[in-house]
Rosetta silent file (secondary structure, phi, psi, omega in degrees, C-alpha in Angstrom):
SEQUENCE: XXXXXXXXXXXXXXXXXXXXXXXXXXXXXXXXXXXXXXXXXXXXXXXXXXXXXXXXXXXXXXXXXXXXXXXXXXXXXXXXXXXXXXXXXXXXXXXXXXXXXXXXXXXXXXXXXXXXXXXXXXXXXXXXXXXXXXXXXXXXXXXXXXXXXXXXXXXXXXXXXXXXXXXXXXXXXXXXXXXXXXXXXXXXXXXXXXXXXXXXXXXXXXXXXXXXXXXXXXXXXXXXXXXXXXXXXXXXXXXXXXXXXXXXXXXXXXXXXXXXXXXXXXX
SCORE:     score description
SCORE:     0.000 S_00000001
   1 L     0.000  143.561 -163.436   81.368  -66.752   13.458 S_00000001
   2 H   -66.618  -39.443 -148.129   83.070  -64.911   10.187 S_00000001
   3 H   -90.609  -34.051  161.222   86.241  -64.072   12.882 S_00000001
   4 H   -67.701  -26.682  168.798   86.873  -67.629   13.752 S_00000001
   5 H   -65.546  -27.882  172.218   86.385  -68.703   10.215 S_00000001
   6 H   -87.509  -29.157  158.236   89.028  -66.362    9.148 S_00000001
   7 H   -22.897  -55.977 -162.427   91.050  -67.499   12.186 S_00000001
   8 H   -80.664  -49.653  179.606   91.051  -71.237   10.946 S_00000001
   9 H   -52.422  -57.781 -159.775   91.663  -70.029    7.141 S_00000001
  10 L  -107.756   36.689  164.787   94.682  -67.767    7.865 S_00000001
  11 L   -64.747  -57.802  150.248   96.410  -69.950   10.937 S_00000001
  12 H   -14.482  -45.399 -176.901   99.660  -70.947    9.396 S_00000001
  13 H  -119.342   38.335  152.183   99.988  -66.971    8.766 S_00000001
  14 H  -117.843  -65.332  176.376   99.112  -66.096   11.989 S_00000001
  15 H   -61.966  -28.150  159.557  101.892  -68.389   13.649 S_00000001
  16 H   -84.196   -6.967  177.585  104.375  -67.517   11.405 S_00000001
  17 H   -71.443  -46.434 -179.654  104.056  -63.714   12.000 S_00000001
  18 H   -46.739  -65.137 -169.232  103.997  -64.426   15.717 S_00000001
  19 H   -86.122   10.942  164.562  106.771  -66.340   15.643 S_00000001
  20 H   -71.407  -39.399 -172.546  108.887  -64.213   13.184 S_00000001
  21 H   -76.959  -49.865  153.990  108.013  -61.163   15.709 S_00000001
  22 H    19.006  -72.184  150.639  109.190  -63.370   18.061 S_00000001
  23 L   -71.392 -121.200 -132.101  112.609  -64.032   16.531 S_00000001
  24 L   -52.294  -25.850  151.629  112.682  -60.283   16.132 S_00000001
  25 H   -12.181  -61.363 -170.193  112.160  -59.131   19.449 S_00000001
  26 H   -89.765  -37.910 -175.350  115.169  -59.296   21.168 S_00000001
  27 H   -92.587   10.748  159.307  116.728  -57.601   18.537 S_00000001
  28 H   -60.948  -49.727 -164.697  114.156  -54.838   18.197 S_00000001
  29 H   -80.039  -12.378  163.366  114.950  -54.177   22.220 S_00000001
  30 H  -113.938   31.740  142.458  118.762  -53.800   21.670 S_00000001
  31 H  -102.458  -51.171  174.763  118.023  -51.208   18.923 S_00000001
  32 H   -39.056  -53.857 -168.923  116.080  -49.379   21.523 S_00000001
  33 L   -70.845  -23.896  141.090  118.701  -49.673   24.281 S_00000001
  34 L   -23.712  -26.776 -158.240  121.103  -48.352   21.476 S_00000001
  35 L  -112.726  -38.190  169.268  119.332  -45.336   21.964 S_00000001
  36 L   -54.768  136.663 -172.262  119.658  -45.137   25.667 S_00000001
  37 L  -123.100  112.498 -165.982  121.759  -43.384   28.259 S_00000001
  38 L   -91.173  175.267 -175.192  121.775  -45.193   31.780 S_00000001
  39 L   -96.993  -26.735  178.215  122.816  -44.053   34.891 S_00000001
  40 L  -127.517 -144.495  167.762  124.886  -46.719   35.838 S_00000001
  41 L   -75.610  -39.287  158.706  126.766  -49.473   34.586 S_00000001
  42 L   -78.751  115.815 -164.944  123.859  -51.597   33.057 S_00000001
  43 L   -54.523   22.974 -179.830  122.195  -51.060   29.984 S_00000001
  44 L  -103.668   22.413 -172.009  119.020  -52.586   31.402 S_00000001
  45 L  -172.218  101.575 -177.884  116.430  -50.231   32.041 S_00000001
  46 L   -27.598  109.118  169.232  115.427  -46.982   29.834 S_00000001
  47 L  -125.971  -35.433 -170.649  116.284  -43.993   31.593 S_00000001
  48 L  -148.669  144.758  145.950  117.047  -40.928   28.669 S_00000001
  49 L   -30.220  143.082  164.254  117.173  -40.914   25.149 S_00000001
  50 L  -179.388  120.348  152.375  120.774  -40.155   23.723 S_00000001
  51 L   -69.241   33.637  178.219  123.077  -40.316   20.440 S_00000001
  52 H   -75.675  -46.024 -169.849  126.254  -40.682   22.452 S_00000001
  53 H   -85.107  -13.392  165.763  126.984  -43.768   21.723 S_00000001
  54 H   -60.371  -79.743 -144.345  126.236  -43.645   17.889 S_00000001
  55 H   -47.420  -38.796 -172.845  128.842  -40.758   17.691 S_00000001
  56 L  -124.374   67.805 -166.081  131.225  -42.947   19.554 S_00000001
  57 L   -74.258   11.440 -173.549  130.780  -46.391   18.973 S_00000001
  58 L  -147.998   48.167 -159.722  134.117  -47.436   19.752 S_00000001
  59 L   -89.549  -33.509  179.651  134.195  -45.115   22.702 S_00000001
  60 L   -82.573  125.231  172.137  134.928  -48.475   25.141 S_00000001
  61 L   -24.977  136.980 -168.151  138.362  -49.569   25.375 S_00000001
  62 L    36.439    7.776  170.199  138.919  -52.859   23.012 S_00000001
  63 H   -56.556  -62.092  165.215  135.394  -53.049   21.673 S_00000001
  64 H   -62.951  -12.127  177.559  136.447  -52.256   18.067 S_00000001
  65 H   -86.287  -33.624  164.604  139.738  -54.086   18.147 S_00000001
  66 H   -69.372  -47.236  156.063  137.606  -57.100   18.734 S_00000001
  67 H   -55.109  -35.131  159.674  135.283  -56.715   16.542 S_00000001
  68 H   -70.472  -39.532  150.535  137.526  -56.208   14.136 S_00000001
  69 H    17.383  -81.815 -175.496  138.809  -59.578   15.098 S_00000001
  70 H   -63.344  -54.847 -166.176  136.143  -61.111   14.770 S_00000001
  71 H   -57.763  -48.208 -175.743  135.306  -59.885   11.177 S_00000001
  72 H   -30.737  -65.392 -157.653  139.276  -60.867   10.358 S_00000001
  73 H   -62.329  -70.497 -132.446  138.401  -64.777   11.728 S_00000001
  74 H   -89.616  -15.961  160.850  135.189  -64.785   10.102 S_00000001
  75 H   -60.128  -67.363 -162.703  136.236  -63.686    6.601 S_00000001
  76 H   -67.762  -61.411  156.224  139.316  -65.990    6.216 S_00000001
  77 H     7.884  -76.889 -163.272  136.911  -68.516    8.382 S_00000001
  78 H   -61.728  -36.517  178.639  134.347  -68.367    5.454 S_00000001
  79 H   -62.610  -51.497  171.208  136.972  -68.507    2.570 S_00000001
  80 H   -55.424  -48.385  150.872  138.192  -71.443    3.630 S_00000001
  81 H   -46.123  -69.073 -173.398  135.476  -73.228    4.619 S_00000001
  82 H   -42.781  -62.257 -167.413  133.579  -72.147    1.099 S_00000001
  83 H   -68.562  -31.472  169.124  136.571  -73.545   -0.939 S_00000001
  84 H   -73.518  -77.560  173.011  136.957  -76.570    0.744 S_00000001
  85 H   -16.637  -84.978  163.494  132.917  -77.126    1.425 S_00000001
  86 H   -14.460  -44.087  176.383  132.692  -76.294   -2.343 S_00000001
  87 H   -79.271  -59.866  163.066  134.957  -79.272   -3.408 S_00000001
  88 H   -41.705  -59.187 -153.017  133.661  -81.892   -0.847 S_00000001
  89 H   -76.634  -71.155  159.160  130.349  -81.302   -2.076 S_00000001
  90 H     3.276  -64.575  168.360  131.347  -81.811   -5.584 S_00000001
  91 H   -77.135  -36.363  171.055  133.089  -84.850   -4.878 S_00000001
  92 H   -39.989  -41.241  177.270  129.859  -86.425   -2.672 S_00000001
  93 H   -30.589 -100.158 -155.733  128.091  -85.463   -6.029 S_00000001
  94 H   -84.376  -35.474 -173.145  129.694  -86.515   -9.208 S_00000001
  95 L  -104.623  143.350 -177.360  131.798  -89.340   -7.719 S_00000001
  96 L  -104.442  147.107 -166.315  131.560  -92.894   -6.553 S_00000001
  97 L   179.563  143.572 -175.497  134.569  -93.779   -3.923 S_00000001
  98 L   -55.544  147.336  169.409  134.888  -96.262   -1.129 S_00000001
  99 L    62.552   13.708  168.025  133.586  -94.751    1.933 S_00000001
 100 H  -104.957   21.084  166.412  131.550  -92.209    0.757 S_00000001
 101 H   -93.465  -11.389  142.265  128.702  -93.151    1.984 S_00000001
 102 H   -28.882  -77.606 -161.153  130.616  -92.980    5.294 S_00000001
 103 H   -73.844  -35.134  143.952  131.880  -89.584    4.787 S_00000001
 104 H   -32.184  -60.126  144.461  128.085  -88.557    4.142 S_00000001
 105 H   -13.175  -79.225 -172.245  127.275  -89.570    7.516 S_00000001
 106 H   -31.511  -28.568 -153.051  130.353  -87.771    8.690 S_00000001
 107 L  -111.045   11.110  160.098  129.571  -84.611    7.842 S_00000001
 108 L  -108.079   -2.377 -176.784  126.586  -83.901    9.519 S_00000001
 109 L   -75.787  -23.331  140.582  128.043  -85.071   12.600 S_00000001
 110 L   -78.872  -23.043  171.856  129.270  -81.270   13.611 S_00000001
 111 L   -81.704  -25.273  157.264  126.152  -80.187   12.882 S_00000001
 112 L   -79.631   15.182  168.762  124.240  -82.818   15.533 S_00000001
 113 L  -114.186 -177.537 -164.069  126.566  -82.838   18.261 S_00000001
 114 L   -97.100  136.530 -175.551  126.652  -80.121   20.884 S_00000001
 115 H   -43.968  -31.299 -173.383  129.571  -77.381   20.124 S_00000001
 116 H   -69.899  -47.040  140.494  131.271  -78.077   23.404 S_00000001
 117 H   -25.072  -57.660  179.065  132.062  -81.498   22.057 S_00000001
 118 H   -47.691  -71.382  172.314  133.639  -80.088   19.201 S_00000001
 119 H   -52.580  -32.978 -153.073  135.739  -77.426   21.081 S_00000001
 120 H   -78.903  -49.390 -173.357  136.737  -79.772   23.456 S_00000001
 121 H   -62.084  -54.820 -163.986  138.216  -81.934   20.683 S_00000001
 122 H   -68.214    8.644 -127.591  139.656  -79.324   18.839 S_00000001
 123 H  -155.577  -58.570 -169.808  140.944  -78.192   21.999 S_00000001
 124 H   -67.901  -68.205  176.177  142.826  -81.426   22.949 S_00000001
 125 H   -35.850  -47.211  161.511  143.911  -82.036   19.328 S_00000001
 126 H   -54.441  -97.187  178.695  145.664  -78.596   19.712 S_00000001
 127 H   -22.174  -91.704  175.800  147.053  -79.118   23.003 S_00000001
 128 H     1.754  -48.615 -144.615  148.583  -82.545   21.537 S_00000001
 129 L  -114.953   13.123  175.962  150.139  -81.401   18.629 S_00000001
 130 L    64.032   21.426  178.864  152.156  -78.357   21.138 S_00000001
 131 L   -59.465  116.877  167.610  149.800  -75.415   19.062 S_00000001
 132 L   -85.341  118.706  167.306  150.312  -72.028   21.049 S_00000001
 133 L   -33.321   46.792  167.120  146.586  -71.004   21.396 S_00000001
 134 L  -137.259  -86.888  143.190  145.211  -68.015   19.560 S_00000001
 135 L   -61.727  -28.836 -173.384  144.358  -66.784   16.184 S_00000001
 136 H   -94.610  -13.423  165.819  145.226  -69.283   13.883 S_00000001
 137 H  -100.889    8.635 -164.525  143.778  -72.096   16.051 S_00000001
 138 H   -96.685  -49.809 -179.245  140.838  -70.191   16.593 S_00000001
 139 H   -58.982  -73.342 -168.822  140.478  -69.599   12.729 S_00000001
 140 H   -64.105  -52.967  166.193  141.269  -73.415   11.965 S_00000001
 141 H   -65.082  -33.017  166.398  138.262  -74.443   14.723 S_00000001
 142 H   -41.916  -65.462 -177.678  136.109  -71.798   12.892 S_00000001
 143 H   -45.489  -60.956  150.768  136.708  -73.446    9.847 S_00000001
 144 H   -30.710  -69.277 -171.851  136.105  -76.877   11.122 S_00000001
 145 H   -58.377  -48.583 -175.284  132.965  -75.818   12.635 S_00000001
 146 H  -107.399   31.612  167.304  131.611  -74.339    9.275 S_00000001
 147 H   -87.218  -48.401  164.266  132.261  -76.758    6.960 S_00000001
 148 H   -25.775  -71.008 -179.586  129.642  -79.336    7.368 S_00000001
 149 H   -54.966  -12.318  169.670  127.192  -76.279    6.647 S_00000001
 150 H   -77.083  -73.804  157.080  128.720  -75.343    3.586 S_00000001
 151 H     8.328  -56.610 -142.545  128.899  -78.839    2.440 S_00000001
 152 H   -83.557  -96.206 -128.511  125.221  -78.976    3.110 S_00000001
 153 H   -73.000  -30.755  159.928  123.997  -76.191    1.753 S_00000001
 154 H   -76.847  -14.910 -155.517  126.168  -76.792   -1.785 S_00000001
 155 H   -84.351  -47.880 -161.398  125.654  -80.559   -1.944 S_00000001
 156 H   -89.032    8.652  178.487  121.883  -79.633   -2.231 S_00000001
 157 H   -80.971  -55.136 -170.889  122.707  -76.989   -4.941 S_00000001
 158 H   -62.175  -49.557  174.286  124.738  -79.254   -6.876 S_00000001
 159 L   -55.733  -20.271 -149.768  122.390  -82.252   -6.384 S_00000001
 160 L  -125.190  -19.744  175.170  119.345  -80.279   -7.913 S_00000001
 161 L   -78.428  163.234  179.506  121.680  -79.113  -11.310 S_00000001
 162 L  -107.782  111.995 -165.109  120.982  -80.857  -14.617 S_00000001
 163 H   -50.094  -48.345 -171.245  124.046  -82.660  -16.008 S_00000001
 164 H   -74.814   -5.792 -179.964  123.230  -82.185  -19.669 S_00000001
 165 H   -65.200  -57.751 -174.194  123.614  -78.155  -19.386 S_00000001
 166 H   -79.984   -2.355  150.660  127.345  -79.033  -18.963 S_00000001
 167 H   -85.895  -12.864  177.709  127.229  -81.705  -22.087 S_00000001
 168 H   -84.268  -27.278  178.702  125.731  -79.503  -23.777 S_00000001
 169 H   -81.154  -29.503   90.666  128.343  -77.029  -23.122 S_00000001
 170 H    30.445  -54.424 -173.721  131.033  -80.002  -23.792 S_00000001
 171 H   -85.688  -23.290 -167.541  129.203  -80.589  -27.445 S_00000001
 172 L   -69.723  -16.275 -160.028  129.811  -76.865  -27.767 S_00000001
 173 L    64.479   27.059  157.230  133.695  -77.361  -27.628 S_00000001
 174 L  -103.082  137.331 -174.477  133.942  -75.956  -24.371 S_00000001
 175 L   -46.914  153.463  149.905  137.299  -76.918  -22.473 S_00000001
 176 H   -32.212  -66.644 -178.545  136.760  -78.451  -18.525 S_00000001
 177 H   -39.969  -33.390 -158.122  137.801  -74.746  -17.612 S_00000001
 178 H  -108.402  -25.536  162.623  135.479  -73.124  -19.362 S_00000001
 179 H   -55.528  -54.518 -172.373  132.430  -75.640  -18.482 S_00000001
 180 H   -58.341  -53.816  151.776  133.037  -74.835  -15.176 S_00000001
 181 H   -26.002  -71.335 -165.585  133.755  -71.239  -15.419 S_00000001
 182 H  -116.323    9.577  161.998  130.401  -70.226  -17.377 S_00000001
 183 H  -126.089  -69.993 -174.176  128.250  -72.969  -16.824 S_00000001
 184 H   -70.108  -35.347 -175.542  128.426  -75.441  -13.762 S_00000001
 185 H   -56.082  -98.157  165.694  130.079  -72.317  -11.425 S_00000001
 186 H   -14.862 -134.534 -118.583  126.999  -69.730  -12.239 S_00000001
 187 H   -44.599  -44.194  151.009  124.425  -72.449  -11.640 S_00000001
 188 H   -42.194  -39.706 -172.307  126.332  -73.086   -8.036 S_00000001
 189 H   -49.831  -27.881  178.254  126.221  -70.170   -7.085 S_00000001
 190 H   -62.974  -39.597  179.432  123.392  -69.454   -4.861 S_00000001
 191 H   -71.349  -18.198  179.359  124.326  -72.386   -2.865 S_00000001
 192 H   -76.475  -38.083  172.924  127.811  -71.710   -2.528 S_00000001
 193 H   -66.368  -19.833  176.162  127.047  -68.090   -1.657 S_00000001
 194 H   -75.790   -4.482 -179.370  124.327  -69.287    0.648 S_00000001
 195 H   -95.918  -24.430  178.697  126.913  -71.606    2.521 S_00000001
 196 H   -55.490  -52.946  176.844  129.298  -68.434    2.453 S_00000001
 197 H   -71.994  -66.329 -152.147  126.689  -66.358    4.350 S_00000001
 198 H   -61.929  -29.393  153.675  125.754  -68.930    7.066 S_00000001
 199 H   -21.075  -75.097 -151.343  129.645  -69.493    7.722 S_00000001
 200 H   -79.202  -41.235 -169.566  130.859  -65.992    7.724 S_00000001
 201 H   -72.108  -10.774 -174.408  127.198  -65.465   10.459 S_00000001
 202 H   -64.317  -68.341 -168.206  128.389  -69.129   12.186 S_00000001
 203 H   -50.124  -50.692 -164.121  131.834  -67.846   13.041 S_00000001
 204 H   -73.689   -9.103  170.486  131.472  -64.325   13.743 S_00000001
 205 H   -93.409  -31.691 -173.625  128.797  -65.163   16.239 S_00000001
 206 L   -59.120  138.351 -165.924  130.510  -68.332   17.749 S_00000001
 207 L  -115.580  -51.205 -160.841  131.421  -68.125   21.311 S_00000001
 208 H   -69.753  -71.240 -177.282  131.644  -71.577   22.564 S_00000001
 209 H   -80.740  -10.282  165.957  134.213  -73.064   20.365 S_00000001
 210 H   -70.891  -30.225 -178.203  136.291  -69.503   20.415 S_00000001
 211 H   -95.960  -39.026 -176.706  136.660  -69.618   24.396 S_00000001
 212 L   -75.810  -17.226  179.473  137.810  -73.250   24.558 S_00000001
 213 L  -129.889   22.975 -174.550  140.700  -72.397   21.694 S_00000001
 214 L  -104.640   10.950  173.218  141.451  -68.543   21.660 S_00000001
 215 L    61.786 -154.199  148.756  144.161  -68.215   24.402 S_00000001
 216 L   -28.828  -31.536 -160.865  144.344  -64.302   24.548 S_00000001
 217 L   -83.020  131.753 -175.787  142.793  -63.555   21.852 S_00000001
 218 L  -123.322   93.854  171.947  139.520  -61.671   22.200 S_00000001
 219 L   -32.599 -168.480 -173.589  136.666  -61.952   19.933 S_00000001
 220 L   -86.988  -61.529 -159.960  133.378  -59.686   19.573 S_00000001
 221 H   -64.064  -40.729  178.635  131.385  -62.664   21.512 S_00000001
 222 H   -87.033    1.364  166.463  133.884  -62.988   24.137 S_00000001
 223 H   -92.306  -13.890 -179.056  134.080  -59.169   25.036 S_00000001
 224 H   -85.639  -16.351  176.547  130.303  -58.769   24.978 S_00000001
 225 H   -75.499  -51.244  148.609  130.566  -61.769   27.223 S_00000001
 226 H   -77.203  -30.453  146.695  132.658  -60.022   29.468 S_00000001
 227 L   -39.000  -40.539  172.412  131.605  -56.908   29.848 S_00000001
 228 L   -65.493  -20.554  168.008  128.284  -58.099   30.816 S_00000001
 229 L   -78.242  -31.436  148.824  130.111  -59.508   34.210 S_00000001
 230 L  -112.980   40.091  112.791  130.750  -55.583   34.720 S_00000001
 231 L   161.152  146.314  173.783  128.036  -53.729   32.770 S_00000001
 232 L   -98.170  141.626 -169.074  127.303  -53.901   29.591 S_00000001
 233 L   -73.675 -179.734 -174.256  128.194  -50.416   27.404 S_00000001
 234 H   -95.648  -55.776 -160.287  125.486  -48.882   25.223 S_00000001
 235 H   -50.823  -53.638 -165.451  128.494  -49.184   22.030 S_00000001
 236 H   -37.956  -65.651  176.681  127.673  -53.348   22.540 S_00000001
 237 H   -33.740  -48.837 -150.077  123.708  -52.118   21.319 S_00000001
 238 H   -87.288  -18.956  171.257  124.806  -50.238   18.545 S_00000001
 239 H   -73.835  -41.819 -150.370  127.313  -52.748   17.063 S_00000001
 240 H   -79.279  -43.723 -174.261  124.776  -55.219   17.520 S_00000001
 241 H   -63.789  -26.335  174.902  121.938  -52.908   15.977 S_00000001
 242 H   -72.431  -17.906 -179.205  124.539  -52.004   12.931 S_00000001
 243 H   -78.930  -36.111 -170.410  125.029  -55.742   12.369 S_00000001
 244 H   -62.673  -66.073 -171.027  121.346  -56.399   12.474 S_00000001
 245 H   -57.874  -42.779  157.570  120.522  -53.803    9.922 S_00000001
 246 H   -58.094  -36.780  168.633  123.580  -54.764    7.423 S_00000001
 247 H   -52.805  -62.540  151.332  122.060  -57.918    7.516 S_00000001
 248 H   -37.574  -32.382  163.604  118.832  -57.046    6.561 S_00000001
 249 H   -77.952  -41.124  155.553  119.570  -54.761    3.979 S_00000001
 250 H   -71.034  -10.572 -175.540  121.525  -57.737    2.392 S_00000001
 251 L   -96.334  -35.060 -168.898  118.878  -60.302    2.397 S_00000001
 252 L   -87.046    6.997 -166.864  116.519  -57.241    0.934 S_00000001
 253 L  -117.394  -43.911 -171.970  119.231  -56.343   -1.889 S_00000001
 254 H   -96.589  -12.056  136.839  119.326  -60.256   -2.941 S_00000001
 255 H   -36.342  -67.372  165.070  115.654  -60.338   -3.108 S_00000001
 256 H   -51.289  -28.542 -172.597  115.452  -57.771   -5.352 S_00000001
 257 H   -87.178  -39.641 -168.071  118.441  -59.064   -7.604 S_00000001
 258 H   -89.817  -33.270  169.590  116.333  -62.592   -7.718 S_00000001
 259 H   -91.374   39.128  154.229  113.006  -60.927   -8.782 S_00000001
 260 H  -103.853  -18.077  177.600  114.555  -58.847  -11.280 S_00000001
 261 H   -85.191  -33.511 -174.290  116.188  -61.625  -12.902 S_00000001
 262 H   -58.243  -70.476  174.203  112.822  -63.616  -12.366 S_00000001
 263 H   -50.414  -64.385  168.956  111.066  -60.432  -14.488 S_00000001
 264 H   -44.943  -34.457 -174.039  113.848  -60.323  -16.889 S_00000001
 265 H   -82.518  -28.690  165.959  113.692  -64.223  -17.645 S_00000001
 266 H   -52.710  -63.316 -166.947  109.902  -63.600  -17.758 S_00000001
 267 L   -74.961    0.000    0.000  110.052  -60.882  -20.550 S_00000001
């Protein structure tokens, strides 16, 4: 039959739509519930339409002071991580050194064990060293936590450039500084900004290693965590739907930037 034959032709791009709408799902249903005004405390079942909670998205007590939080950790989180990540991967690169095929190993080892290991450590390791609990060890397990992926994610940038671009720049009677600067930096870049992004979304979503080391201190993830033990607010939707949509609008903005350069390099 022509309809199973196109079945069997376009299956690969029938399971990935499924499972992209899939993945998109849940957050399609807390842009809807965004939109919703419930009768009681829980946001879980459509009862009226309403833009109350756009106009006042920071209408629940500590909701925006966490969030900003959270952005605070996950900024400083990401620089640090990036600049460090950024170096390590470098040296894994370009250099031969006792133990690094060791420290290769190592470094995938937060990304395969379960976070709750991690926190736990980081958690002790604190406690040890007499650390009063809250932002700055919270920051410093963030950091931890999102290095590996940086690491990663430049090491295969770095691994994939071609060494004679920067001899060539070198034959040119450009300085180390200036090799780096306009040649090997600009060729890094996607991966280091792509280790930047997955960081800055690692931290500001992590919950798990933020509740074993924040003390007081109350993230985005741990007030949406709490609130949900007494109802979750409508503002929680609408943070969640504004994050979703900045996202998205940034992944569609660096598309566009890579096939315009793609057309330009064409022409």
């Amino acid at each position: 039959m022509p309809v199973l034959r196109w079945i069997r032709r376009n299956l690969v791009v029938i399971a990935g739509l499924l499972t992209l709408a899939y993945m998109i799902l849940p957050n399609i249903v807390v842009m809807v519930f965004s939109f919703n005004k419930p009768k009681g405390r829980f946001n879980y079942s459509w009862q009226q339409f309403s833009l109350e909670a756009w106009k006042d998205p920071c209408g629940v007590a500590d909701l925006c002071g966490s969030l900003s939080l959270s952005l605070q950790i996950a900024f400083w989180a990401t620089l640090g991580a990036t600049a460090l990540g950024t170096m390590i991967a470098f040296a894994l690169v370009r250099y031969r050194f006792r133990a690094r095929g060791a420290i290769n190993s190592l470094i995938f080892l937060p990304m395969a064990m379960p976070e709750v290991v991690m926190a736990a450590s980081l958690l002790t390791l604190f406690l040890n060293m007499g650390a009063q609990l809250g932002f700055w060890t919270v920051l410093i397990a963030h950091i931890m936590f999102c290095l590996s992926f940086v690491v990663t994610a430049v090491k295969a940038r770095v691994m994939s450039m071609d060494p004679r671009l920067e001899e060539a720049a070198r034959d040119l009677y450009a300085g180390p500084v200036q090799t780096f600067v306009r040649v090997t930096l600009p060729i890094a870049a996607p991966g280091i900004a792509a280790g930047a992004l997955l960081a800055f979304a690692l931290s500001f979503d992590d919950f798990i290693i933020t509740n074993f080391n924040t003390g007081s201190t109350v993230t985005f993830p741990m007030f949406v965590w709490g609130s949900a033990q007494r109802g979750t607010p409508v503002q929680i939707n609408v943070i969640g739907t504004a994050m979703f949509v900045i996202a998205v609008l940034m992944v569609l903005v660096g598309q566009l930037i890579a096939s315009r350069r793609k057309s330009n390099a064409r022409n």
